[in-house]
Phi, psi and omega in degrees: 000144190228145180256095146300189197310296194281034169083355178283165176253151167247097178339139128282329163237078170045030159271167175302069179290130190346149156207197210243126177295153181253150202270095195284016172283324187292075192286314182320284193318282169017283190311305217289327075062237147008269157309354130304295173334301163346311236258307175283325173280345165291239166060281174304313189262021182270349171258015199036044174281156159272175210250308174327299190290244146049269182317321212264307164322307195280338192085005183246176212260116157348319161318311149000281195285323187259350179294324176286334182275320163266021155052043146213046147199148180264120162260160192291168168334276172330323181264309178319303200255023155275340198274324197301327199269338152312299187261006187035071182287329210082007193091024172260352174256275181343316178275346158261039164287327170295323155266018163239028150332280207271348169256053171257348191242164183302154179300350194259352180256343177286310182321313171277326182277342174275336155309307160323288177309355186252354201256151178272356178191127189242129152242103179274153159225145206221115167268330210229319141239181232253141166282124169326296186310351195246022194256151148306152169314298174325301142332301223271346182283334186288353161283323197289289186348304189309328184296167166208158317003132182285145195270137172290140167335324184246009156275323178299349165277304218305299214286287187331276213299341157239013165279318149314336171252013175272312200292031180283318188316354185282341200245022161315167140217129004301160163246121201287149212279113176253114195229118171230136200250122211247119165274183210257006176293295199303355185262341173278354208245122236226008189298122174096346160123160183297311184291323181302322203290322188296325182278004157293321190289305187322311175309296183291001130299324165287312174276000151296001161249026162273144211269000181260345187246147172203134199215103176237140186251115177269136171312183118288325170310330183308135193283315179237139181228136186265351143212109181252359145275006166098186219261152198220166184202141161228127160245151194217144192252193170285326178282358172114340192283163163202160153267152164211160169211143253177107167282009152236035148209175185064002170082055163040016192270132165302127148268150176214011180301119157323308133007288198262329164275357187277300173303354176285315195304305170315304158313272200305346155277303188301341162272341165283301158345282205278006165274156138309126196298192175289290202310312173302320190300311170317303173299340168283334182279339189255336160317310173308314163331319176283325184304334204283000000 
């Protein structure tokens, strides 16, 4: 058995090697899914392969092939542009990896990185970890691990892995004003190991020195804090509109009520007020850093 780049494994005797599920609530992803599949079995059988033969060429197990073929497996990159060279598509299989690009990952984290990508200002507060755009690879898998009920191995790539192409917005252009306020438990907090944590804190020097990031630390020390309901986000676009959503209110649901974004807005300013400004935060951060 051999491990590609992103870690699947590949039979040597047919076996059913991980691949990544479809969520069958996402009837869009589901559909985009599905037409692919189609698509490699014409394909095949326009090459007159058997699906067995097809599994043996590709290195993957004949199950393998109809699951995928029957739109209840997404295939990776890497198997798109193995079916192309296989069946000699010319690159017709291969050019449709853009359209399952965006449905590897759950509908509800595409929902969100395409909000990300339209907005022009992000302001977050983050209690309990580090906010997925600041997390390291390392970091965000040794969280996802952590959960329970336990995630299966290839739901923990699928999510690190969309959690990692969300964090294309540090390098947008133009680039949107991103301000995040850190409680200090979470800069202190070991998940994933003494080297994960450090080289988490390290991440978040580097990117506080972007001239577009502002990276703030609320102490514990502090006597008032404005938010004890726990972590909150606001994004604001271009056309004027915004979302925000508040982990004790609103049923942890995105809002755009004016009403309600208005008490969002409000917290996430009086929290910043009441952080350590960037330039102190930097310095706390890098202390902690020294401590380990």
């Amino acid at each position: 058995m051999s491990v590609v780049g992103d870690g699947t494994e590949r039979g040597d005797a047919g076996v059913d090697e991980p691949g990544w599920e479809v969520d069958p609530d996402d009837e869009p992803g589901a559909a985009v899914v599905a037409a692919v599949g189609r698509q490699i079995k014409a394909w095949r059988e326009a090459a007159g392969m058997r699906a067995a033969e097809f599994g043996t060429a590709m290195g993957y197990s004949e199950d393998l092939i109809y699951k995928v073929e029957g739109g209840r497996r997404i295939p990776r990159p890497e198997f798109m542009d193995g079916a192309d060279g296989v069946l000699g598509a010319g690159g017709k299989l291969a050019a449709m990896k853009a359209d399952i690009a965006e449905v590897r990952y759950p509908k509800k984290i595409r929902e969100l990185a395409k909000m990300e990508a339209a907005a022009v200002e992000l302001s977050a507060y983050g209690s309990h970890n580090i906010h997925g755009l600041l997390q390291t690879e390392e970091y965000a898998r040794a969280l996802f691990g952590m959960r329970r009920p336990a995630y299966s191995q290839d739901e923990v790539a699928r999510l690190v892995a969309a959690r990692m192409a969300r964090q294309s917005i540090f390098s947008r252009s133009p680039a949107p004003e991103l301000s995040f306020v850190q409680e200090e438990v979470t800069l202190r907090r070991h998940l994933g190991g003494r080297m994960v944590w450090r080289r988490q804190l390290e991440r978040l020097l580097e990117v506080s020195e972007l001239r577009h990031v502002e990276i703030q630390v609320m102490p514990t020390s502090r006597d008032e804090h404005a938010g004890m309901g726990g972590e909150m986000q606001v994004l604001k676009f271009k056309d004027g509109s915004a979302v925000g959503r508040s982990e004790g209110d609103f049923g942890s649901r995105p809002v755009s009520d004016p009403k309600y974004l208005r008490i969002i807005e409000l917290r996430c300013g009086i929290i910043r007020a009441q952080a350590l400004n960037p330039g102190e935060s930097r310095a706390f951060i890098e202390q902690v850093l020294g401590e380990t």
